[in-house]
N, C-alpha and C positions, 0 to 999 in steps of 0.2 A: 484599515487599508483595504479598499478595491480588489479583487481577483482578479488575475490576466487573464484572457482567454485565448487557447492556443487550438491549432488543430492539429490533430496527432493521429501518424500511422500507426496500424496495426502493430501489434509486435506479440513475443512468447516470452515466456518467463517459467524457464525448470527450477522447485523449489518442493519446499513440505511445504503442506498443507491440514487446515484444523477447517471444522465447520460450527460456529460460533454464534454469537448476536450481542450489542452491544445491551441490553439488560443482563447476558453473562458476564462480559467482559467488565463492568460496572464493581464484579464481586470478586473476593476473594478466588473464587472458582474458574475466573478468565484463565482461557486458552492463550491468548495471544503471548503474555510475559512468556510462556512456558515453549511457548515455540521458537522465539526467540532465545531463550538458553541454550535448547534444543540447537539449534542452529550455528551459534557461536562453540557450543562443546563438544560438537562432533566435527567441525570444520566443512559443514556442508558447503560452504560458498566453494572452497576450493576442487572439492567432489565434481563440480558442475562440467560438464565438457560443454564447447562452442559456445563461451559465454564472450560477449560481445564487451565487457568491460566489467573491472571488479565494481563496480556500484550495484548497489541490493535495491532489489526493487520489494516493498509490501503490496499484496495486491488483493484488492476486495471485490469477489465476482460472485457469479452465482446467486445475487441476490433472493431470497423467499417474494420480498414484497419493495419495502421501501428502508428506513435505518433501524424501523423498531422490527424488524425480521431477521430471518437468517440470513448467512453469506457464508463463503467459503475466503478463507485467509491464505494465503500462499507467499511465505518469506522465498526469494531465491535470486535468479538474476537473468538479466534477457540475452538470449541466447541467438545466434546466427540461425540454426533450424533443431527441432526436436525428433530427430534420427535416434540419438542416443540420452537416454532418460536412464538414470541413476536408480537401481532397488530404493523402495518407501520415498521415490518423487515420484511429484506429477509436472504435467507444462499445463500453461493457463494461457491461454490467447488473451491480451487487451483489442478490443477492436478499434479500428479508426472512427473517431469520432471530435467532435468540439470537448474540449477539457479547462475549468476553469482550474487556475492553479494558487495557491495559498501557500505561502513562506512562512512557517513560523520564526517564532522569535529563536534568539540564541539562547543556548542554555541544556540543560540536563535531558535527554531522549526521552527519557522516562515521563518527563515533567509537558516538555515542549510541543510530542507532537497531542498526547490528550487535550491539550490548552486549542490547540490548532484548530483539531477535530470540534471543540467545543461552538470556535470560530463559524466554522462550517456550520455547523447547524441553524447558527443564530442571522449567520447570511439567507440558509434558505429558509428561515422562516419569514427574512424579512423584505424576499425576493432581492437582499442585494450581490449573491453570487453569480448572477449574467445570465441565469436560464434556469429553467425546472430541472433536476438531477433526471438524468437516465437510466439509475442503477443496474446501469450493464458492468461497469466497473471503474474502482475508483485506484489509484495506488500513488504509492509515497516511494519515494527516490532518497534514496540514502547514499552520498556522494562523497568528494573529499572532502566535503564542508560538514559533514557527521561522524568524521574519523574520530572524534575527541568528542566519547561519553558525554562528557561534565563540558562542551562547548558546543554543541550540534545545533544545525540548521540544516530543516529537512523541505521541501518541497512537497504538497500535496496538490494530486491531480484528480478533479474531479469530474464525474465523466457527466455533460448534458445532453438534453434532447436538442 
């Protein structure tokens, strides 16, 4: 399946944040599960003030270079304005930009959105994701259709030139 391409305003998103790369995240050693626990066992989403709606946004910014580089990961949620920022959060701006977008399949989070991401890569390899990645930033929308672990479908937004 085709990505859609949308254009997207700016927005903020208060959340924790890991700084990573996906040959970490590949190992035993990935950040990302652990910030996710992290997140769910402390009840950050609820912590959040001026949050614009309970949907979790993941957000990949920061890029070092391109996907074999660093990024900075930031679970949390988009918020009306970042006035007031939580002890151990940060806010992350997504900018406005063209974003092609990718639905993964239903199924297990764990499982569904790596599959996704997999996706991605093999569209831009194969130029058929609708333009050259921007890696200004990419993020994933976890909605009411991801409330259910073991049934999730997530949306990935990925950001072009």
């Amino acid at each position: 399946m085709r990505p859609r391409i949308v254009e997207g305003k700016e927005f903020s998103v208060v959340g924790i944040e890991a700084r990573t790369n996906n040959a970490q995240e590949m190992t035993k050693d990935g950040l990302i599960p652990r910030q996710w626990e992290k997140f769910f066992a402390e009840g950050m989403l609820a912590k959040i003030p001026n949050k614009v709606s309970p949907t979790i946004y993941a957000v990949y910014a920061d890029y070092a270079s391109d996907r074999k580089g660093d990024y900075t990961f930031v679970i949390g949620a988009k918020v009306r304005d970042t006035s007031a920022i939580p002890a151990g959060m940060v806010a992350k701006k997504v900018p406005e930009g063209k974003f092609a977008v990718v639905t993964s399949t239903k199924g297990p989070v764990q499982k569904i959105v790596p599959q996704a991401w997999q996706q991605i890569w093999s569209f831009e390899d194969n130029a058929q994701l609708g333009g050259a990645r921007s890696y200004k930033a990419d993020f994933e929308v976890y909605d009411q259709r991801s409330r259910d672990p073991q049934g999730s479908e997530v949306d990935i937004y990925v950001g072009l030139k």
